[in-house]
C-alpha positions as CSV (number, residue, x, y, z in Angstrom):
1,X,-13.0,-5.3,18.3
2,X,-13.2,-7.7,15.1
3,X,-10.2,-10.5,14.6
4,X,-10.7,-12.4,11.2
5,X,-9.0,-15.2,13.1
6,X,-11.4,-15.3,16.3
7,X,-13.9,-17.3,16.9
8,X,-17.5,-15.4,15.1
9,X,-20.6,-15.4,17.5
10,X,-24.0,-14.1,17.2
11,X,-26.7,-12.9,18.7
12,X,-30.2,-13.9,16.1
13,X,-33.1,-12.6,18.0
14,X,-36.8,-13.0,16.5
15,X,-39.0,-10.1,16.0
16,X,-42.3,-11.7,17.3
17,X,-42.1,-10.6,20.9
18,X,-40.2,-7.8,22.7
19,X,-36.5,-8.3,24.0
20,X,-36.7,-10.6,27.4
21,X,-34.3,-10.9,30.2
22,X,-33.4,-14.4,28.8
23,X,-32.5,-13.3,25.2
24,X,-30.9,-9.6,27.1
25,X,-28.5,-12.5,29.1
26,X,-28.0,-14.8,25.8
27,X,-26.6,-11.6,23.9
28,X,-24.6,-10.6,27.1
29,X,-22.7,-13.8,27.2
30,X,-21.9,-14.2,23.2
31,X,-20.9,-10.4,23.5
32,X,-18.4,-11.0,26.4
33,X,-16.7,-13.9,24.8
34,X,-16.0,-13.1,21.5
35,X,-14.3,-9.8,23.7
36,X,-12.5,-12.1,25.6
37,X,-11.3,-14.3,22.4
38,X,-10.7,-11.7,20.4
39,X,-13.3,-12.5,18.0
40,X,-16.2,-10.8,16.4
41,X,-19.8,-10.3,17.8
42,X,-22.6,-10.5,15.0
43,X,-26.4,-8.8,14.9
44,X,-28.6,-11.3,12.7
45,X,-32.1,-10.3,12.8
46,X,-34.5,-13.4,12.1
47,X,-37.3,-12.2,10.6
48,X,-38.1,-14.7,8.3
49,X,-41.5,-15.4,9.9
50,X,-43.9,-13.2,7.8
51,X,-46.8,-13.6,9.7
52,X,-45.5,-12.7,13.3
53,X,-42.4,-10.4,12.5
54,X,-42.9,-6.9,12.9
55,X,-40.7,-4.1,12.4
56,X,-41.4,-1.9,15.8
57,X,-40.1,-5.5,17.7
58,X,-37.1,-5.6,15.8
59,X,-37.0,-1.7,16.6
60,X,-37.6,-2.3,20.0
61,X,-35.1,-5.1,20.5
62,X,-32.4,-3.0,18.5
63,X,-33.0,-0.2,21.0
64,X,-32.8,-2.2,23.7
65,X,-29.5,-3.5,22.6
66,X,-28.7,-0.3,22.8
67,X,-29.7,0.9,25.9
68,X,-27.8,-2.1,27.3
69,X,-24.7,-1.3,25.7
70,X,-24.6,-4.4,23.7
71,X,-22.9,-3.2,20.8
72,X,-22.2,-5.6,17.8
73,X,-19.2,-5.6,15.6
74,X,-21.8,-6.7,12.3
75,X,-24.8,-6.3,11.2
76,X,-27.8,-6.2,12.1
77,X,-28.3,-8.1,9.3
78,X,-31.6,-9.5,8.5
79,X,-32.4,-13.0,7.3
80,X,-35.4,-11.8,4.9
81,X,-33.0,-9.4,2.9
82,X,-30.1,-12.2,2.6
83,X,-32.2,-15.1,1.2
84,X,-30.6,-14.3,-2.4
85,X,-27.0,-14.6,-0.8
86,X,-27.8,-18.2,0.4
87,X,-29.0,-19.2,-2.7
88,X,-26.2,-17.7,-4.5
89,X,-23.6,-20.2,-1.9
């Protein structure tokens, strides 16, 4: 349910620990109101810390997502394959 002129909310969890209950309710909450607004509900991954990220967490957290039925209108997109597009801005 993406709107161009909604408000655009994300969800940017950090692959260094598995999905908790706090981060389960943060992406609940931005989920529901870009539904209610009519906006657009955005996946950024924020793996940017080389030393602790780890692909099975982001897997995990992605699954979990899933299993929740948290489902994003964008991405996931990950910060450590986008660091070209903010130096390009």
């Amino acid at each position: 349910m993406q709107n161009s002129t909604g408000p655009r909310v994300r969800f940017a969890p950090s692959p260094t620990g598995f999905l908790h209950v706090g981060g389960a309710r943060t992406a609940l909450y931005n989920l529901l109101f870009a539904r209610r607004e009519k906006g657009t509900y955005i996946l950024r991954i924020e793996d940017t810390d080389v030393e602790r990220s780890r692909d099975e967490l982001s897997d995990q957290i992605l699954s979990a997502l899933d299993w929740l039925g948290l489902e994003h209108d964008e991405g996931p997109y990950r910060q450590s394959r986008r660091a070209d597009l903010y130096r390009a801005a």
